[in-house]
C-alpha positions as CSV (number, residue, x, y, z in Angstrom):
1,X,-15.8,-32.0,-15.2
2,X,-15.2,-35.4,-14.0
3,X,-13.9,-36.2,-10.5
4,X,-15.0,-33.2,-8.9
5,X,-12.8,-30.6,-10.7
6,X,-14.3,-27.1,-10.8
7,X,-13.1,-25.1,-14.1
8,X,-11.7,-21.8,-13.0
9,X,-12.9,-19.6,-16.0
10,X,-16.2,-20.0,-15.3
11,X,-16.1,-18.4,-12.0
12,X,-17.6,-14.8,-12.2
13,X,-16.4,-12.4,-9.6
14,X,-18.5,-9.3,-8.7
15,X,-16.7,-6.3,-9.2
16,X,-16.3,-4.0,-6.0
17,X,-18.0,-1.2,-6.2
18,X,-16.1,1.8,-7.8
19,X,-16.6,4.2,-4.1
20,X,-14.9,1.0,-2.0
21,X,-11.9,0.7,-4.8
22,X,-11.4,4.2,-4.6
23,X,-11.2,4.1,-0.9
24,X,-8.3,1.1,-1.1
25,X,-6.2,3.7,-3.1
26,X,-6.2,6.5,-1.1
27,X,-5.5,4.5,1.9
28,X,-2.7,2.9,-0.1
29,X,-1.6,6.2,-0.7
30,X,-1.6,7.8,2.6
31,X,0.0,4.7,4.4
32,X,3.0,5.2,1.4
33,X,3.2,8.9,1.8
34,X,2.7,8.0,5.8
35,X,5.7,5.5,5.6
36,X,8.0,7.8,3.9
37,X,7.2,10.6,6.3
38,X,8.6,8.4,9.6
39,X,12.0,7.5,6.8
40,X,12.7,10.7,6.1
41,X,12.3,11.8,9.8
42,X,14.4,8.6,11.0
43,X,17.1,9.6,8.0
44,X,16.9,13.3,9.7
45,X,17.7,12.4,13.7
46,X,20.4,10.2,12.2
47,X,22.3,13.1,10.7
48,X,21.7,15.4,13.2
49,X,22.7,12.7,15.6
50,X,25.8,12.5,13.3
51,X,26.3,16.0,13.7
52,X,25.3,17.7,10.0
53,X,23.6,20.4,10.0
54,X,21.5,22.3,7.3
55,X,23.8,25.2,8.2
């Protein structure tokens, strides 16, 4: 194209490989289940602090 303007659909991007994608999901996963771990725990020493109790 004129003017220096590179066409963006013609850009080919190499796919990662399938062992590295797989590795971004399951630490995606653990840093989710991770993260909900320390806001349950958190939720739990507020309501103890509170003063409920399971029993």
């Amino acid at each position: 194209m004129p003017g220096g303007v590179s066409n963006m659909h013609n850009h080919t991007e190499a796919k990662a490989p399938f062992w590295k994608r797989m590795m971004w999901l399951v630490i995606i996963y653990g840093a989710s289940v991770l993260a909900l771990g320390v806001v349950a725990t958190l939720f739990r020493m507020m309501m103890t602090a509170a003063g409920m109790r399971s029993h």
